[in-house]
N, CA, C and O atoms as a GROMACS GRO file, in nm:
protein
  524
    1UNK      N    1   8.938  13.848   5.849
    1UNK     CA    2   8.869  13.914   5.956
    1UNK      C    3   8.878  13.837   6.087
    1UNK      O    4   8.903  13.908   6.184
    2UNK      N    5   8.862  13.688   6.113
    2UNK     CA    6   8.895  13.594   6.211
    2UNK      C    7   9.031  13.608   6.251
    2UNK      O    8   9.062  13.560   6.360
    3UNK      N    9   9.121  13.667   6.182
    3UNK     CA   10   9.226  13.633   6.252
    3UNK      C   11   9.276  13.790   6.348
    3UNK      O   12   9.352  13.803   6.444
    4UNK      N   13   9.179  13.909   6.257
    4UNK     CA   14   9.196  14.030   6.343
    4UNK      C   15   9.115  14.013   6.446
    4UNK      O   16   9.140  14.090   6.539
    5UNK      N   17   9.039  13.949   6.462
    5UNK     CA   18   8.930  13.955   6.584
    5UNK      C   19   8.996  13.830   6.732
    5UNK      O   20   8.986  13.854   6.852
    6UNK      N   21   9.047  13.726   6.679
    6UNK     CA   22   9.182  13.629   6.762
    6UNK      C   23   9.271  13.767   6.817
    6UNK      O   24   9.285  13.803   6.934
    7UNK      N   25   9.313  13.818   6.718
    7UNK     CA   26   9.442  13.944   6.758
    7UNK      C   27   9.425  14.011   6.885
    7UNK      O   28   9.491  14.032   6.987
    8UNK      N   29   9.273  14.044   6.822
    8UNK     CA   30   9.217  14.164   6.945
    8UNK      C   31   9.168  14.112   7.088
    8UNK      O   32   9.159  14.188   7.184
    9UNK      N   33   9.140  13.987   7.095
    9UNK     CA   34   9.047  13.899   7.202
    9UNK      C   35   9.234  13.892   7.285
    9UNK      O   36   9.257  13.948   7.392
   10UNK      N   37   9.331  13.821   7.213
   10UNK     CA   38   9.454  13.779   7.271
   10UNK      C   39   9.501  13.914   7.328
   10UNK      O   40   9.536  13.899   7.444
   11UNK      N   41   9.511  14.019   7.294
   11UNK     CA   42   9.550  14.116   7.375
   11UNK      C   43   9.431  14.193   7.440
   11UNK      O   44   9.467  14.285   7.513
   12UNK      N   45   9.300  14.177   7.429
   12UNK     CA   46   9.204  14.183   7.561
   12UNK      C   47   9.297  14.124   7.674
   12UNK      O   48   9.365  14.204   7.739
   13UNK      N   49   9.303  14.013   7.696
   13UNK     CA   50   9.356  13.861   7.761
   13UNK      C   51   9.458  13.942   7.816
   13UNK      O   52   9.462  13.961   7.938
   14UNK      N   53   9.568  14.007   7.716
   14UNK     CA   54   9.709  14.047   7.778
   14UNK      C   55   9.676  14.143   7.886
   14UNK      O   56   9.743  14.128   7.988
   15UNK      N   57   9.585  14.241   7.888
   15UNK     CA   58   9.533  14.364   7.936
   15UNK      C   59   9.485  14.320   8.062
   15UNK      O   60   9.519  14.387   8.160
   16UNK      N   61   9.402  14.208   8.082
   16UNK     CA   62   9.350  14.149   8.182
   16UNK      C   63   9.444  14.091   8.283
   16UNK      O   64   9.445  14.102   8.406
   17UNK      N   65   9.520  14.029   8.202
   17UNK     CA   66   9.632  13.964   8.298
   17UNK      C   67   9.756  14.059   8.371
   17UNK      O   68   9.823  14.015   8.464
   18UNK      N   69   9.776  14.200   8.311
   18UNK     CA   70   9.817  14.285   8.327
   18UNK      C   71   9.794  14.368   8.464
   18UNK      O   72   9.871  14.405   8.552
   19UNK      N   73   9.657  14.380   8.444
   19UNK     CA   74   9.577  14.403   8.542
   19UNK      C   75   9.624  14.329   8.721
   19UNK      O   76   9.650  14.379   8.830
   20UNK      N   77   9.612  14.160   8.656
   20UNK     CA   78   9.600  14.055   8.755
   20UNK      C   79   9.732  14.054   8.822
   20UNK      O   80   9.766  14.041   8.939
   21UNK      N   81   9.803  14.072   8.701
   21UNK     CA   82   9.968  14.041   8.762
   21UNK      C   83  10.066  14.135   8.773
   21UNK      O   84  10.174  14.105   8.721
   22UNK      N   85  10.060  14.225   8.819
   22UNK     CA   86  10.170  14.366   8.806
   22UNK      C   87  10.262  14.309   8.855
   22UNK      O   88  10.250  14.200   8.912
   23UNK      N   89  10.399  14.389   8.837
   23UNK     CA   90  10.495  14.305   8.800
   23UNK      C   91  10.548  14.279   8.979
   23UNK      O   92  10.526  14.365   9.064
   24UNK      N   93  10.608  14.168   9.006
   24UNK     CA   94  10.642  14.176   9.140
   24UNK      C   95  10.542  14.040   9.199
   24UNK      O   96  10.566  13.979   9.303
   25UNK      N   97  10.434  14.013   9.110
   25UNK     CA   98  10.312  13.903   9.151
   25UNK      C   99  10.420  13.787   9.186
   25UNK      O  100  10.538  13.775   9.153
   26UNK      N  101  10.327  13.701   9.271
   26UNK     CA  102  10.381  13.585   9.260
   26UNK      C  103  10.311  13.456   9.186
   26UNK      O  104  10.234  13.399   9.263
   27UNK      N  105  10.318  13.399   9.063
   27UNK     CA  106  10.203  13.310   9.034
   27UNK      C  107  10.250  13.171   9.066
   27UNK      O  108  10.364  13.142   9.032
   28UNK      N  109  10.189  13.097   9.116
   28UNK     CA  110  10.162  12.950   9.094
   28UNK      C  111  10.147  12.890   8.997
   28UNK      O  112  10.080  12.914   8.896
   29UNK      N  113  10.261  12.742   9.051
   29UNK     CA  114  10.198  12.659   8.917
   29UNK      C  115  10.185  12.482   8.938
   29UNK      O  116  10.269  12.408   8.988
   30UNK      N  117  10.104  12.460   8.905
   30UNK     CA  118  10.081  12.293   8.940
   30UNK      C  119  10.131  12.187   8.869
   30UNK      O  120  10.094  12.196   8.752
   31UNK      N  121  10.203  12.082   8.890
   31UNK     CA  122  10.184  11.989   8.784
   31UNK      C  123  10.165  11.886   8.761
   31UNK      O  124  10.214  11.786   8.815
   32UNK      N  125  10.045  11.899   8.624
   32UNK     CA  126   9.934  11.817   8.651
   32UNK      C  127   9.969  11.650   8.584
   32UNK      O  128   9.905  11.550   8.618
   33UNK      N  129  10.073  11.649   8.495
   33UNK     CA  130  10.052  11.534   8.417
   33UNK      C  131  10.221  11.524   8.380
   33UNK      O  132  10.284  11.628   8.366
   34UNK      N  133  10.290  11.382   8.363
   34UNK     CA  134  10.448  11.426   8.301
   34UNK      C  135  10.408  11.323   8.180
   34UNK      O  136  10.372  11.210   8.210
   35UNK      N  137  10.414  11.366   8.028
   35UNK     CA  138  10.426  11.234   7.976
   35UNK      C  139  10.519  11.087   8.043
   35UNK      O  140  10.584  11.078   8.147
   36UNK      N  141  10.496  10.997   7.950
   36UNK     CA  142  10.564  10.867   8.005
   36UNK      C  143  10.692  10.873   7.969
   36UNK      O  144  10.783  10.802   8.012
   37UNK      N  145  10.700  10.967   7.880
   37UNK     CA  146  10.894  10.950   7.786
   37UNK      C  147  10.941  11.116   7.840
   37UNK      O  148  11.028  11.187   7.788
   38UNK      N  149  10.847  11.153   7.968
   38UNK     CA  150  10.897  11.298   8.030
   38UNK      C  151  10.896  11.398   7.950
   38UNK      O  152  10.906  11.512   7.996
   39UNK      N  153  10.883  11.375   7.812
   39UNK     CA  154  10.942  11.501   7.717
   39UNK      C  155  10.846  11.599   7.689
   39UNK      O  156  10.849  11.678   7.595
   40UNK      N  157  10.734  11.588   7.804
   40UNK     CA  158  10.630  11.704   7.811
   40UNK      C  159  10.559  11.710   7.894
   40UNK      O  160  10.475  11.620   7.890
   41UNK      N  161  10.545  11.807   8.011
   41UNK     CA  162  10.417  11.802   8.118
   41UNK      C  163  10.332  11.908   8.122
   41UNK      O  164  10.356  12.014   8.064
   42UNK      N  165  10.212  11.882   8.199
   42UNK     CA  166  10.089  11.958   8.192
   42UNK      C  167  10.061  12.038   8.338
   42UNK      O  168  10.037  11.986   8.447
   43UNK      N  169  10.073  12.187   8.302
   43UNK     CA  170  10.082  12.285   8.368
   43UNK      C  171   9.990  12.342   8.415
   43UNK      O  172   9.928  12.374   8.314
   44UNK      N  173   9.926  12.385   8.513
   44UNK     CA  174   9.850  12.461   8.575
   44UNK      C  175   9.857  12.564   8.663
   44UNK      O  176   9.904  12.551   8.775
   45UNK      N  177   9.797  12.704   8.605
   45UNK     CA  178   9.829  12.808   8.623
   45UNK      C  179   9.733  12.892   8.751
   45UNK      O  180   9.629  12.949   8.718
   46UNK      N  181   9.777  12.894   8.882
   46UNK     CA  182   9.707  12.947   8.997
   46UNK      C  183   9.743  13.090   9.048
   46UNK      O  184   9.862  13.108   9.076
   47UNK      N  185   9.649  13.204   9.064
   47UNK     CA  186   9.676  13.284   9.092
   47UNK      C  187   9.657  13.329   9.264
   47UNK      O  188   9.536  13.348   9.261
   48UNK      N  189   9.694  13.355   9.393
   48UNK     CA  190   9.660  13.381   9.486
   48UNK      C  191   9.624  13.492   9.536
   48UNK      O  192   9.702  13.586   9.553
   49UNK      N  193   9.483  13.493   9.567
   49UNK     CA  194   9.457  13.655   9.583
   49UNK      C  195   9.396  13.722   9.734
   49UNK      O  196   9.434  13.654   9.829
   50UNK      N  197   9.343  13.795   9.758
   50UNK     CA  198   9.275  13.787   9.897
   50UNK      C  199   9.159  13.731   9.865
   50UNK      O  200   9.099  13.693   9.966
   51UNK      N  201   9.096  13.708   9.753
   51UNK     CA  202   8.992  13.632   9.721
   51UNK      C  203   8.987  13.487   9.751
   51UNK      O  204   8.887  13.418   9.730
   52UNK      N  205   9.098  13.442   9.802
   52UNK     CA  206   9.175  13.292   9.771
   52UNK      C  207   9.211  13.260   9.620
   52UNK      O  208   9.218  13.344   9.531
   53UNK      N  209   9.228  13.154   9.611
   53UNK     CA  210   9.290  13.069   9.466
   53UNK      C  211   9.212  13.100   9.348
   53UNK      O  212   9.099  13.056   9.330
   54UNK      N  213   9.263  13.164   9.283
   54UNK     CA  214   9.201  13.170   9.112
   54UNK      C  215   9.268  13.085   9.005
   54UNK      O  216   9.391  13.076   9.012
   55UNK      N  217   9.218  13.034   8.928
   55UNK     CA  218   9.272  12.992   8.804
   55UNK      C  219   9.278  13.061   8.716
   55UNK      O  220   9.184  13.115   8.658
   56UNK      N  221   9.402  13.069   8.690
   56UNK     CA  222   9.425  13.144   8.566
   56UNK      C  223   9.494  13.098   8.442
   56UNK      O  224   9.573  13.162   8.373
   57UNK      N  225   9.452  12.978   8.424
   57UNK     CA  226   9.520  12.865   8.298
   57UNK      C  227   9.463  12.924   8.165
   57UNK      O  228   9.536  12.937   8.067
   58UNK      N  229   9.338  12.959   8.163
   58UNK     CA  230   9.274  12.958   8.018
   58UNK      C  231   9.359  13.110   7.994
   58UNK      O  232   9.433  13.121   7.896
   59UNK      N  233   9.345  13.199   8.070
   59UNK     CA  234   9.370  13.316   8.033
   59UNK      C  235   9.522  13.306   8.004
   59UNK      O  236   9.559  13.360   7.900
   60UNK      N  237   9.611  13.248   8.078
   60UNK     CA  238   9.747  13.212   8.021
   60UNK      C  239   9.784  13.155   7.912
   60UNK      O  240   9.863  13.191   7.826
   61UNK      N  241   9.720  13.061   7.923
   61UNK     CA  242   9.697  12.967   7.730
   61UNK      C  243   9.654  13.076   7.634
   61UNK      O  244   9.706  13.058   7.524
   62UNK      N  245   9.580  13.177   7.637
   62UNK     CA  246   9.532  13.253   7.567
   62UNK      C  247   9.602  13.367   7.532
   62UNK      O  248   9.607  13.399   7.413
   63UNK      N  249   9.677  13.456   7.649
   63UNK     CA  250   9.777  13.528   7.601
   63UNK      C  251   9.924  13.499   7.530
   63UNK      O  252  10.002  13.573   7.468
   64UNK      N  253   9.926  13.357   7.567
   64UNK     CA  254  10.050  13.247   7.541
   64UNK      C  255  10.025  13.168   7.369
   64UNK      O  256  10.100  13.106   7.293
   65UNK      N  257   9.873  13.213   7.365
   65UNK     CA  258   9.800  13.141   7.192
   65UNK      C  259   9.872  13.016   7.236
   65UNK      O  260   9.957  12.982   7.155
   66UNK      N  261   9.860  12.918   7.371
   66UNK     CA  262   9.876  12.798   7.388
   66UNK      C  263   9.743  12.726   7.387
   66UNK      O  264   9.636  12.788   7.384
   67UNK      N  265   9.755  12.566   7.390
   67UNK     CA  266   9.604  12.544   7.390
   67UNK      C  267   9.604  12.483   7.534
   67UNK      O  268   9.705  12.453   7.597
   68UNK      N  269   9.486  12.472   7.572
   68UNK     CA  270   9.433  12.384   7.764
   68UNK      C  271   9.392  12.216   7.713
   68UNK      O  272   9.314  12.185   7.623
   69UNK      N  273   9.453  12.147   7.781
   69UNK     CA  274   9.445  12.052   7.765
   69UNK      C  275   9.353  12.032   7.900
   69UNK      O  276   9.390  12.068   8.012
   70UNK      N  277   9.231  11.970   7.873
   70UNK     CA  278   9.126  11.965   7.955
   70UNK      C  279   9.087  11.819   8.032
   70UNK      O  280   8.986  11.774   8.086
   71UNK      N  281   9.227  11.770   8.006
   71UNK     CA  282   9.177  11.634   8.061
   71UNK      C  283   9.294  11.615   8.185
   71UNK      O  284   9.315  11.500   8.224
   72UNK      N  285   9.337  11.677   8.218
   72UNK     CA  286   9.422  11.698   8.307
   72UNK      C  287   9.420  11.854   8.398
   72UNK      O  288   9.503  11.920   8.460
   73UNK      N  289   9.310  11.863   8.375
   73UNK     CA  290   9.236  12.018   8.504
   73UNK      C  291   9.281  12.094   8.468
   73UNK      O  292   9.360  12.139   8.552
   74UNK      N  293   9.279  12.187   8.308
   74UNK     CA  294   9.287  12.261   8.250
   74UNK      C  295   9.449  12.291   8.306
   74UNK      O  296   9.497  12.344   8.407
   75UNK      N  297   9.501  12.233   8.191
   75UNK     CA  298   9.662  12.253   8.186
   75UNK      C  299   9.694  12.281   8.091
   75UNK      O  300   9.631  12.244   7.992
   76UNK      N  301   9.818  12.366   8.082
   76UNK     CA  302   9.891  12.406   7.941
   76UNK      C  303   9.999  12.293   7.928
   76UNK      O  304  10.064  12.251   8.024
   77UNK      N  305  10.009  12.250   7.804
   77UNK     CA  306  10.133  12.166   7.791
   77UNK      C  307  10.254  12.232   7.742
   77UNK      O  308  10.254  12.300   7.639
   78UNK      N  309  10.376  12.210   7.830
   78UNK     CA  310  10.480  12.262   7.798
   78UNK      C  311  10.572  12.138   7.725
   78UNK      O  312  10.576  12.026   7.776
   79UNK      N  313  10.642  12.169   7.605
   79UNK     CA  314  10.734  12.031   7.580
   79UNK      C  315  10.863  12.031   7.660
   79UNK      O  316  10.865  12.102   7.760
   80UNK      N  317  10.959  11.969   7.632
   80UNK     CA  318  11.043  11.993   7.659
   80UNK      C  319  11.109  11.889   7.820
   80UNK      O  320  11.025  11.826   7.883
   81UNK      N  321  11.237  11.886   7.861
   81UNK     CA  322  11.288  11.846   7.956
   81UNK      C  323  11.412  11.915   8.028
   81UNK      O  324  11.438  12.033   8.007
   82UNK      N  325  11.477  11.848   8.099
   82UNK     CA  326  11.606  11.932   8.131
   82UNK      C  327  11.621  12.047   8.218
   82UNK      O  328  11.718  12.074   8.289
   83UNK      N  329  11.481  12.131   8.202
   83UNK     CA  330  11.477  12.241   8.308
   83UNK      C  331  11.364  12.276   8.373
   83UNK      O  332  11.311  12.174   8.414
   84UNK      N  333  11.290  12.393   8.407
   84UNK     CA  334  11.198  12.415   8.510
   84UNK      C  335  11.121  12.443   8.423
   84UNK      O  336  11.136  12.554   8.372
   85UNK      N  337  10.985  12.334   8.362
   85UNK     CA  338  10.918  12.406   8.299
   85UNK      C  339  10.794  12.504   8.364
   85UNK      O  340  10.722  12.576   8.294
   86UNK      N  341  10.785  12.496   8.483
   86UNK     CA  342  10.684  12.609   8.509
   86UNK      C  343  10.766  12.752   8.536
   86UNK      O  344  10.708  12.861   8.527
   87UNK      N  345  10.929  12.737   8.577
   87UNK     CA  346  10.958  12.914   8.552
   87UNK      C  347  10.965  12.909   8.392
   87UNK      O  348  10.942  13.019   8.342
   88UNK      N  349  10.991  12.811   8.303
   88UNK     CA  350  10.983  12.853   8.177
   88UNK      C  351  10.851  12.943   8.130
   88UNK      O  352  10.858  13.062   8.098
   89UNK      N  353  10.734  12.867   8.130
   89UNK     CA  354  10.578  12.952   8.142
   89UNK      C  355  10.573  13.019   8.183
   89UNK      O  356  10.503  13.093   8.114
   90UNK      N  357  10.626  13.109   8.339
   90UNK     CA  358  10.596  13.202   8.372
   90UNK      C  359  10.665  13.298   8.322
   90UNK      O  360  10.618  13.410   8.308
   91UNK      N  361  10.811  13.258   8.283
   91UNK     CA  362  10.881  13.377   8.212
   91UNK      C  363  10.857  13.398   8.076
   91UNK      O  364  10.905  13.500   8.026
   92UNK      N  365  10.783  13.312   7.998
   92UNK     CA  366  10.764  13.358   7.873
   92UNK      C  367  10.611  13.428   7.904
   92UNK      O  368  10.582  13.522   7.830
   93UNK      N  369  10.514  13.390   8.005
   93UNK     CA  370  10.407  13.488   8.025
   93UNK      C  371  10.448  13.626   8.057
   93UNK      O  372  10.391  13.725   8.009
   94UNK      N  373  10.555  13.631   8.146
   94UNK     CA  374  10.595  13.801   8.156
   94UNK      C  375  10.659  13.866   8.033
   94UNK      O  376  10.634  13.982   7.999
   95UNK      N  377  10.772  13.758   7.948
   95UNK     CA  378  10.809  13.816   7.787
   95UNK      C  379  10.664  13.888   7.774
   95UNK      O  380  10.652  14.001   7.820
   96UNK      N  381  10.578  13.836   7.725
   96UNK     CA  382  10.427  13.854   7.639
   96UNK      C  383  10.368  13.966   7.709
   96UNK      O  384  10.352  14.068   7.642
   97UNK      N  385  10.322  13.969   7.864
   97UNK     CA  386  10.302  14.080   7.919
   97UNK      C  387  10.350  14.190   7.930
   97UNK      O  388  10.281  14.293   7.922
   98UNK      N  389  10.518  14.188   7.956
   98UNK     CA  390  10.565  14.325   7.962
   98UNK      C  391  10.690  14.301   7.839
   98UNK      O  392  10.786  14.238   7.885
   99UNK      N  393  10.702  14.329   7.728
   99UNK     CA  394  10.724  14.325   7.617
   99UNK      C  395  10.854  14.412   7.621
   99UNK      O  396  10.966  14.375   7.589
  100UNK      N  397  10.823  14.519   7.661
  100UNK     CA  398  10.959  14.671   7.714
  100UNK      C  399  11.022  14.657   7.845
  100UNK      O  400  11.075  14.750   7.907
  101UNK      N  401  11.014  14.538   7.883
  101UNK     CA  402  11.081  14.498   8.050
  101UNK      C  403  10.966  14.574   8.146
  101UNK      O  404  10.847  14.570   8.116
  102UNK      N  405  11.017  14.645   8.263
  102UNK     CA  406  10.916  14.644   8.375
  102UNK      C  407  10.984  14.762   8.450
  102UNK      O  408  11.104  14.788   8.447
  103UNK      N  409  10.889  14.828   8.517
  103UNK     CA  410  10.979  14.936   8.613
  103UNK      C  411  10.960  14.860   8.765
  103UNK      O  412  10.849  14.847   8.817
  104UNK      N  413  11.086  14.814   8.827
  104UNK     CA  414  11.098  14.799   8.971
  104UNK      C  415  10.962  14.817   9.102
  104UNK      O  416  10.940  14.932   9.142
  105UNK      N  417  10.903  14.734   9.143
  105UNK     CA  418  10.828  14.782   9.302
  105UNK      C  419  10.945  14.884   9.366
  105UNK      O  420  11.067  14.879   9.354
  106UNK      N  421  10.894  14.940   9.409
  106UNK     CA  422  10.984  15.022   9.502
  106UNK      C  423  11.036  14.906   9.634
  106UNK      O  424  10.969  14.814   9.678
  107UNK      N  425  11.219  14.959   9.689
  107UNK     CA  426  11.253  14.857   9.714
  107UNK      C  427  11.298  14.691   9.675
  107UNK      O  428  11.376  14.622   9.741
  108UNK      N  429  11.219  14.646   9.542
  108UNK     CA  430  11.256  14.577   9.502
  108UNK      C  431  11.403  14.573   9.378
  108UNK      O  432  11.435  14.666   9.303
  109UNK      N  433  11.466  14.446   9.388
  109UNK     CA  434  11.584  14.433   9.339
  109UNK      C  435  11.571  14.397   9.225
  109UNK      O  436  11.483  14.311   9.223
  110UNK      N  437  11.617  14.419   9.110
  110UNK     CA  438  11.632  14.301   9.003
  110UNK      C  439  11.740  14.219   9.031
  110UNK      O  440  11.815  14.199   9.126
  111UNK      N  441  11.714  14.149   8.835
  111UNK     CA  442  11.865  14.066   8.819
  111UNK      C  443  11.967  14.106   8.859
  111UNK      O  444  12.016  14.206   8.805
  112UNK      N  445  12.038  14.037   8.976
  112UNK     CA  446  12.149  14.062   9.035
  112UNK      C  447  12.184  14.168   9.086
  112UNK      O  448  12.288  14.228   9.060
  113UNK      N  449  12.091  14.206   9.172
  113UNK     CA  450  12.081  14.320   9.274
  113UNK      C  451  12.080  14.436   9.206
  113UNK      O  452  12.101  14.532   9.281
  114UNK      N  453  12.061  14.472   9.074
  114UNK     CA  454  12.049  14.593   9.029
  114UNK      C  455  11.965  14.632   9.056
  114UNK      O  456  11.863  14.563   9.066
  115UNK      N  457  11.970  14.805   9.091
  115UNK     CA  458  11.824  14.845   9.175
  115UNK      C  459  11.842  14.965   9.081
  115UNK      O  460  11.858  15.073   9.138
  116UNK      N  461  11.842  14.966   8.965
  116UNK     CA  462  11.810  15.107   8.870
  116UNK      C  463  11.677  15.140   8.843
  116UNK      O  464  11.642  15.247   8.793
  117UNK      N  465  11.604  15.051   8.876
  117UNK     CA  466  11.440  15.068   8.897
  117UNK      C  467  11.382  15.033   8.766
  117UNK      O  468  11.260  15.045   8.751
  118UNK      N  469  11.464  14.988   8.663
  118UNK     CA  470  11.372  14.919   8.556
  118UNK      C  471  11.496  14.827   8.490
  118UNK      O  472  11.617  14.843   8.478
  119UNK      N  473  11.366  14.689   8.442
  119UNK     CA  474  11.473  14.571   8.378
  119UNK      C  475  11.396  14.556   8.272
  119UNK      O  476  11.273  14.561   8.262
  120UNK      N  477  11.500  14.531   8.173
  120UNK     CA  478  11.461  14.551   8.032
  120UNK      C  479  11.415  14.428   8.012
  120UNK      O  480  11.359  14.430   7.902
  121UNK      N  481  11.406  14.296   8.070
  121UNK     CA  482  11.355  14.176   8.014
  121UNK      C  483  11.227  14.171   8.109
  121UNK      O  484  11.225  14.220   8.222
  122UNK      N  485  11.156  14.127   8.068
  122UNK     CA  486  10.997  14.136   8.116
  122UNK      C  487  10.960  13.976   8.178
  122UNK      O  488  10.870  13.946   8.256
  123UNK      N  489  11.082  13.869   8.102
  123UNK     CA  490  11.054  13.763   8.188
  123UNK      C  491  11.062  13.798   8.326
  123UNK      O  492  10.992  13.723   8.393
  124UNK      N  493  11.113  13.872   8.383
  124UNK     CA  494  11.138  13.808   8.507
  124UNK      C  495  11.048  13.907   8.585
  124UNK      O  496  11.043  13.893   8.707
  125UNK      N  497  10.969  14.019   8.518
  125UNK     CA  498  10.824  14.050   8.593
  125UNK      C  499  10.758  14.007   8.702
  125UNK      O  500  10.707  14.058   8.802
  126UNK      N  501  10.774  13.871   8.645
  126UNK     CA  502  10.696  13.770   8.750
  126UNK      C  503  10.766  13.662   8.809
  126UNK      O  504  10.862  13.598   8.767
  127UNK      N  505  10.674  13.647   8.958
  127UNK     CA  506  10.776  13.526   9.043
  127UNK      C  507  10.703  13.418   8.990
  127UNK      O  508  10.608  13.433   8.913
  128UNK      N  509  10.749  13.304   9.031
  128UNK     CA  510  10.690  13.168   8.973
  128UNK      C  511  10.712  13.091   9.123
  128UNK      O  512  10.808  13.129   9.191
  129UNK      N  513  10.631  12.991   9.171
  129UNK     CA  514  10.645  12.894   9.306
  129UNK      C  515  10.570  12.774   9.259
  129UNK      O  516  10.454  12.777   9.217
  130UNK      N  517  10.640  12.675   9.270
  130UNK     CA  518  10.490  12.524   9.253
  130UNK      C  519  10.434  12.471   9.376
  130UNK      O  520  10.474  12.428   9.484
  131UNK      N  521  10.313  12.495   9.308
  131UNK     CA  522  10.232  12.440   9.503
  131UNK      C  523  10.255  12.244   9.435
  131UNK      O  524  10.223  12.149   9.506
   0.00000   0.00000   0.00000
């Protein structure tokens, strides 16, 4: 029963963030911590709104079933080296969000200027920038 009720809370979470981030958003990301042997840093997830700055780490860890590492200002830890780990996070947050890819903003381009008005990979839903 705990693990249907996790199920249902994690895609509450997806629904919410759905909401937050239609596709075309731009999210932020901070970073907060690099291990000492680099082979993992601690991510923080900012949303910009007319509200100003939201955090949106827990709810990312949560649709992501990642955990927040709270000693470094609620960060997700990503492992890994070699490449960008905050477009990595953001593109596996759009995988998770838009699951069936995404239909185009109007005017907007996809991957490689295709403008058929929908892209079947859902990573790229979302923009990613590090403040």
């Amino acid at each position: 029963m705990a693990t249907s009720t996790k199920t249902q809370d994690r895609e509450a979470t997806r629904t919410r963030l759905r909401e937050l981030l239609p596709p075309g958003t731009t999210v932020h990301t901070i970073l907060r911590h690099v291990s000492q042997s680099g082979m993992s840093r601690d991510i923080s997830v900012v949303l910009h709104g007319k509200d100003g700055p939201q955090d949106i780490t827990r709810l990312v860890a949560e649709a992501l079933d990642s955990k927040v590492k709270d000693r470094y200002f609620n960060a997700i830890r990503r492992q890994g080296c070699g490449m960008d780990m905050g477009f990595d996070l953001i593109y596996n947050l759009g995988r998770v969000l838009y699951p069936q890819g995404f239909d185009l903003v109007p005017g907007q381009r996809g991957r490689n200027g295709d403008t058929s008005g929908h892209d079947d990979d859902g990573g790229y839903a979302l923009n990613q920038r590090w403040l």
